[in-house]
C-alpha positions as CSV (number, residue, x, y, z in Angstrom):
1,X,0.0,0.0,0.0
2,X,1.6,3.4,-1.0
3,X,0.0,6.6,0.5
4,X,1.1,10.1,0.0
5,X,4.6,9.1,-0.3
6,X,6.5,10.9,-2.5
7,X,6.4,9.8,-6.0
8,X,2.7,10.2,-6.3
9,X,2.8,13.7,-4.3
10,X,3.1,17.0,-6.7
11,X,2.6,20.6,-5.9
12,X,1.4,23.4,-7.6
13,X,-0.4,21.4,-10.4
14,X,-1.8,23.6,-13.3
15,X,-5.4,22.3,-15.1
16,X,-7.8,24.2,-16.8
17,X,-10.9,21.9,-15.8
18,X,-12.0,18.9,-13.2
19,X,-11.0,15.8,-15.7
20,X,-7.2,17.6,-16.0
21,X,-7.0,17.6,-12.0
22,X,-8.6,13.7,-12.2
23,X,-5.8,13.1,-15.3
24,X,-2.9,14.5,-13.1
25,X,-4.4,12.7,-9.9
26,X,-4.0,9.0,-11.5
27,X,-1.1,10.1,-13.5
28,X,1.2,9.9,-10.7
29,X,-0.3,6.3,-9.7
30,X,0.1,5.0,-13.5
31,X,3.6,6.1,-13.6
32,X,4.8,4.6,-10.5
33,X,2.7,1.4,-12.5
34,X,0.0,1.1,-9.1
35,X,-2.8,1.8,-11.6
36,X,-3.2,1.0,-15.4
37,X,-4.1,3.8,-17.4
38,X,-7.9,2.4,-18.2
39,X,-8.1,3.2,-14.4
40,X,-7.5,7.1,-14.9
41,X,-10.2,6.8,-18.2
42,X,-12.5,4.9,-15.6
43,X,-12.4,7.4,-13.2
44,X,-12.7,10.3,-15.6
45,X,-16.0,8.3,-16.7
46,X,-17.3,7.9,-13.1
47,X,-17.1,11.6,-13.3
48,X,-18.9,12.3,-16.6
49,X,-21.7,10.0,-15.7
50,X,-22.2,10.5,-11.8
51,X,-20.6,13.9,-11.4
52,X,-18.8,15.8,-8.2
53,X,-19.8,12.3,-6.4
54,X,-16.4,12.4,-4.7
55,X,-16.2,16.0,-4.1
56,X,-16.3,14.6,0.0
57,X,-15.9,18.6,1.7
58,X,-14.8,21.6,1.1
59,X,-11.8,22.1,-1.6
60,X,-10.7,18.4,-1.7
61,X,-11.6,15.5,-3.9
62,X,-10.8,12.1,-3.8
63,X,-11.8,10.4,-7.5
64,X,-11.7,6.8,-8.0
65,X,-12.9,3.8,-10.1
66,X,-13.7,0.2,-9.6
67,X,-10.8,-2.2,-8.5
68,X,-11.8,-4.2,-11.6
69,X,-10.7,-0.8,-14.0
70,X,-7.0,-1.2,-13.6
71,X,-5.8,-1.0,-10.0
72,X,-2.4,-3.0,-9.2
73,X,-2.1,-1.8,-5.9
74,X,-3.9,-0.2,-2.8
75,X,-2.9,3.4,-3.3
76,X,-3.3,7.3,-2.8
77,X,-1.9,10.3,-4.9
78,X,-1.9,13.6,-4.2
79,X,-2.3,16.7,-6.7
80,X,-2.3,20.2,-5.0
81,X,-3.7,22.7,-7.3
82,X,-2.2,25.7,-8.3
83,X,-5.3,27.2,-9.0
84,X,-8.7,26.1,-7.5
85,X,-11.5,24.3,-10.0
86,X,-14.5,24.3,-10.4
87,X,-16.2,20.2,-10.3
88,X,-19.7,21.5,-10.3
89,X,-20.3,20.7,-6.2
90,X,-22.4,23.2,-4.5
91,X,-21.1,23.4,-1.4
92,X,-17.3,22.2,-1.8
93,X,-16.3,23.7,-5.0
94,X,-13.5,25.1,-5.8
95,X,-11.0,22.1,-5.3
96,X,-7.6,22.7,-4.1
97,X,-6.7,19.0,-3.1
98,X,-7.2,16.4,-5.3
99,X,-6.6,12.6,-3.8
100,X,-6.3,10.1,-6.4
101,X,-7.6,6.8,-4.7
102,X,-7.6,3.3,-5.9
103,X,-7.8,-0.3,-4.1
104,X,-7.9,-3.5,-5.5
105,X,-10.5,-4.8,-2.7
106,X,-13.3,-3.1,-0.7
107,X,-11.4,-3.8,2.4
108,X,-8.6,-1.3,0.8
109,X,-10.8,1.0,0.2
110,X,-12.5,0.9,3.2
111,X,-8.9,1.2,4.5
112,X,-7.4,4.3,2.4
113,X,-10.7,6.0,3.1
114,X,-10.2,5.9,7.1
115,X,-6.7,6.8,6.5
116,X,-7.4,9.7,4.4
117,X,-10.6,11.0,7.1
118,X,-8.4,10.7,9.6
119,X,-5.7,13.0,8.0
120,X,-8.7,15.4,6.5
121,X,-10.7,15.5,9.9
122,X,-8.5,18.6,11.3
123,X,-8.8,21.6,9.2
124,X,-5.4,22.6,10.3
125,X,-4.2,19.6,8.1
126,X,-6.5,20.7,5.1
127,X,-5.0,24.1,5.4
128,X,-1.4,22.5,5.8
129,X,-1.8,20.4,2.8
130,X,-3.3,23.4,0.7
131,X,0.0,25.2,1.5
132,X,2.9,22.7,1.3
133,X,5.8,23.3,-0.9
134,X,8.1,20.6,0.5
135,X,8.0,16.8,0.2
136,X,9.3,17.0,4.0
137,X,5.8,19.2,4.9
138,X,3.5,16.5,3.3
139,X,5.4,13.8,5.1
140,X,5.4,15.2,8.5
141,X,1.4,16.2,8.3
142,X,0.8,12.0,7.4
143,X,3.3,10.9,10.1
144,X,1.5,12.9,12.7
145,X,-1.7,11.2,11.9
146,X,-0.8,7.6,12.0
């Protein structure tokens, strides 16, 4: 299980629209080969046909796809936007924070979702996060958590 760690973090991420930040989200998960790419299309789809679904609270979301779409391993990215975007929610847009999410089981997910509602749960974190410009800064805000 990888989460947050540093191959799949990136800062200051520039889109122009909501299936950019889910591209760059599952970009870093294919390139570290945790995902296949059909996973990033699947979760681009999960988008276009059930909309801000995982827009969860205010600036973040967390998109995701079936297991069965591509995932290899039980894993979390992170993309910090350089500007916010809009997903269409209409009470947590714009996102800053976007968490790409896959797992291979329902247990994982089950799993990666308490991990990551533990870490979100304190707004000082969001805040934290929405700021970083280190590795190092990520790092110490997960370690604190577990």
């Amino acid at each position: 299980m990888k989460f947050l760690e540093e191959s799949i973090v990136k800062f200051g991420v520039e889109v122009s629209n909501a299936y950019e930040a889910i591209e760059a989200a599952g970009d870093l998960l294919a390139e570290d080969e945790l995902i296949e790419g059909s996973y990033i299309e699947a979760m681009k789809n999960a988008y276009k046909e059930n909309g801000p679904y995982f827009v969860l609270a205010p600036h973040i979301a967390i998109p995701h796809a079936r297991p069965e779409d591509g995932v290899k391993e039980a894993s979390v990215s992170l993309v910090q936007l350089k500007n916010p975007i809009e997903f269409g929610h209409s009470s947590n847009d714009p996102v800053r924070l976007v968490f790409g999410l896959g797992a291979s089981s329902s247990d994982e997910h089950l799993t990666l979702l308490r991990k990551l509602t533990m870490l979100l749960n304190d707004p000082v974190n969001i805040e934290k996060l929405t700021h970083a410009t280190t590795y190092e800064e990520i790092k110490n805000i997960v370690e604190m958590e577990r």
